[in-house]
N, C-alpha and C positions, 0 to 999 in steps of 0.2 A: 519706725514701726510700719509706716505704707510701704518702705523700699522691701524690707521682708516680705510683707504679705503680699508684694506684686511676685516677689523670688517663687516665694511658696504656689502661688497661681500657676506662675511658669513651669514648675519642676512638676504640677498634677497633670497639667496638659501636655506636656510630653509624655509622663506617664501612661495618659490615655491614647494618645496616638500610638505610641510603642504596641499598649494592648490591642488598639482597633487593627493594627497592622497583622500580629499574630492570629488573630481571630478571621484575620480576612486571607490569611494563605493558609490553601488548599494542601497544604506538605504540614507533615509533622515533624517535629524537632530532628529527628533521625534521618528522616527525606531529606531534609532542606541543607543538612549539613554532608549528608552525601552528593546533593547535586555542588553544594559549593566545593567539597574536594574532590570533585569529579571532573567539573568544569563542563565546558561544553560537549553534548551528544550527538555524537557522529551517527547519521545517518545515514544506510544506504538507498541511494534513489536511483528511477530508472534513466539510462539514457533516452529511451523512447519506447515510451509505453503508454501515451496517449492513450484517454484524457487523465490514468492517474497520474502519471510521470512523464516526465521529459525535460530535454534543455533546451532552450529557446535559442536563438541566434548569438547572444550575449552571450552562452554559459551559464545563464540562472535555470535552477529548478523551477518547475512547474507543473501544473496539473493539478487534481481532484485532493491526491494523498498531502502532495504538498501543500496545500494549500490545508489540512486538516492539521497538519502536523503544528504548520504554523498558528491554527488556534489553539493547538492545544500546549503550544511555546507561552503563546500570551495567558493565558487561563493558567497556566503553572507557574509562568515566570520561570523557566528556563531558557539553556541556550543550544540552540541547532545548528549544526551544520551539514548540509545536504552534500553528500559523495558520491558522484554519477559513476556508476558502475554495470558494466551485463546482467541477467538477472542470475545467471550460474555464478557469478564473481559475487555479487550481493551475498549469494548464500554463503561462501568458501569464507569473504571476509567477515560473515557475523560467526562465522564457526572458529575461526583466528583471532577473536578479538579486537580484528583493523575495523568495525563498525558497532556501534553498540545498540545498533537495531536497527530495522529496515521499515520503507514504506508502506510497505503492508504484504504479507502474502498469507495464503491459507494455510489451517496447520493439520497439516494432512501426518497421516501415522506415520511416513519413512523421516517425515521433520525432526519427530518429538525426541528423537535421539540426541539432540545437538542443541534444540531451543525449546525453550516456554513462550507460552503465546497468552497475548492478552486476550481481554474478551474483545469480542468482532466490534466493528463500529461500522458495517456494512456487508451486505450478503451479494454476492455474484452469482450469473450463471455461465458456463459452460456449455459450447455448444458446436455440430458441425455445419464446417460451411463448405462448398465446393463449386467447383467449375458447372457453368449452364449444363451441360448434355449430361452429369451427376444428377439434376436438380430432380429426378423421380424418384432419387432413395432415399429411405427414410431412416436408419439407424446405424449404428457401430458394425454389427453385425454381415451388414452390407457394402462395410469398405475394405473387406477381406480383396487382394488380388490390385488393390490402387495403392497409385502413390499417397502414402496420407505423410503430412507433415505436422510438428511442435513444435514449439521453443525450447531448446535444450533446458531441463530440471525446470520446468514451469507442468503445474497442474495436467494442460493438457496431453502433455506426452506420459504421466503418471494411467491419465484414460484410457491413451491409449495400448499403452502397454496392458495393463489390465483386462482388455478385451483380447488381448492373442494378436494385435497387430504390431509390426515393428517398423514406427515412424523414422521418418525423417529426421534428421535435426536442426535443424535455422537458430542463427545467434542472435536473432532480434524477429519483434512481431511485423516489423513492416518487410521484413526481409520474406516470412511465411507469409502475409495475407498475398504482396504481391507476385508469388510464386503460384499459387492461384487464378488471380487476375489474368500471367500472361501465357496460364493453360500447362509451364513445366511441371504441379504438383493439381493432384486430382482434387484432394479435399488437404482441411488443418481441424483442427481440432483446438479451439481457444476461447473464450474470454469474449461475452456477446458486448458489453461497454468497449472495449477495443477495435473489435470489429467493425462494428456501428459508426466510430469515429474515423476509422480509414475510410470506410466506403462512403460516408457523407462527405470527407475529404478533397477526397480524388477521385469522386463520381464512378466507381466501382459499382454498382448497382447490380449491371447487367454483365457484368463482370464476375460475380462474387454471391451464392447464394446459400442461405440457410438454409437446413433442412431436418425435419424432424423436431424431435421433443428435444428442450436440455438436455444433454448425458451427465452433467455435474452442476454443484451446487455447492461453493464455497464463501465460508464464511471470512471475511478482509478482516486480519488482526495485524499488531505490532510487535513480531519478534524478539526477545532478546537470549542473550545467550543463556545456557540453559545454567540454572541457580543463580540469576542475576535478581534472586527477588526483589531487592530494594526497587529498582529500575523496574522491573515489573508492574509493583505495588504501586508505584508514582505514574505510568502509563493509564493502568486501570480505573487512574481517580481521576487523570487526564479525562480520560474516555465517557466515563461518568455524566460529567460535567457539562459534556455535548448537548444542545437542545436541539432536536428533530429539523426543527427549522433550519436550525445554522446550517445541517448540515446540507438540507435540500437545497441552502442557497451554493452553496458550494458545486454539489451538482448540478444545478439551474445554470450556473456560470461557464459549467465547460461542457456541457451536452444540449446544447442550443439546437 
């Protein structure tokens, strides 16, 4: 009679562990058996797009995004894999299916053709910067006639196009800020967290100056391809789930 009723004790407490386990993941039966026949989610990240992205000397991802994603790995209990790619190749492979989301980018209208975006988990600005003997002007308006430079298919060349100017194109952001620095490119147009961390970098200072208001104002989401709702739906509860804090420790950590 005691060996039963130890059996029966046992087979309730597993019982109950079973149910605390379900009750405590964030995925619903649907989610959880998609990410298991899914496997792991490839990620596209940046090669060097400090402080959201980059690779570090090793080959490991790193930065701001990475570093979110990987809370929102442990928080979901899924699995990541980060794929360092250009930010124009990030796009091509989320739109080919070689990625099944990216570190974050804005989801600007010419996006929405090709991807769904989660809701944001951080707001950016947009802004220009340009060489010292520029530093009097103050708007888009007034870079009619200069060299202005972008990153190929990143927001700020979106800007600029929009204004009547026809940029530059640079395949990396260090590649545009220091085109600036060594006076070959008048201004760029980009990303003031980016900026900010080149020029605190490599003492760019007086090298490298803002001017004006923001010309944009994007909102950081996590693409995926477009009618991947499930993936979607599981990013968005990711996202959720984020406390304010966590995340300013994160930016605490790499905008020193």
């Amino acid at each position: 009679m005691k060996k039963i009723l130890i059996c029966v004790l046992m087979f309730l407490f597993c019982l109950l562990l079973v149910s605390e386990s379900k009750a405590r993941d964030p995925l619903n039966a649907a989610q959880r058996a998609w990410v298991k026949k899914h496997g792991t989610i490839r990620v596209g990240a940046f090669e060097y797009y400090p402080p959201f992205g980059f690779m570090d000397i090793s080959g490991e991802a790193q930065g701001m995004s990475i570093d979110f994603w990987r809370l929102l790995s442990s928080k979901l209990d899924i699995w990541v894999q980060f794929c360092p790619a250009t930010f124009n190749d990030q796009l091509e492979g989320l739109k080919s299916g070689k990625y099944d989301s990216l570190a974050g980018i804005f989801s600007l209208t010419e996006r929405r053709r090709f991807f769904d975006f989660s809701m944001p988990y951080t707001v950016i600005r947009t802004s220009i910067y340009v060489k010292p003997k520029h530093s009097h002007l103050r708007g888009l308006s007034e870079l009619r006639g200069l060299r202005v430079g972008a990153v190929e298919g990143d927001s700020g060349q979106v800007v600029a196009q929009k204004a009547g100017l026809n940029p530059l194109s640079f395949m990396s952001y260090r590649q545009a800020i220091f085109n600036v620095a060594n006076g070959n490119t008048d201004a760029i147009i980009m990303d003031e967290p980016v900026v900010a961390y080149f020029v605190a970098q490599h003492d760019l200072q007086d090298l490298v100056k803002k001017i004006g208001q923001p010309v944009d104002q994007g909102k950081m989401t996590l693409p995926v391809r477009k009618g991947n709702r499930v993936l979607l739906d599981i990013l968005n509860k990711g996202i959720s789930m984020v406390a304010s804090n966590e995340w300013k420790r994160i930016v605490d950590k790499w905008m020193k």
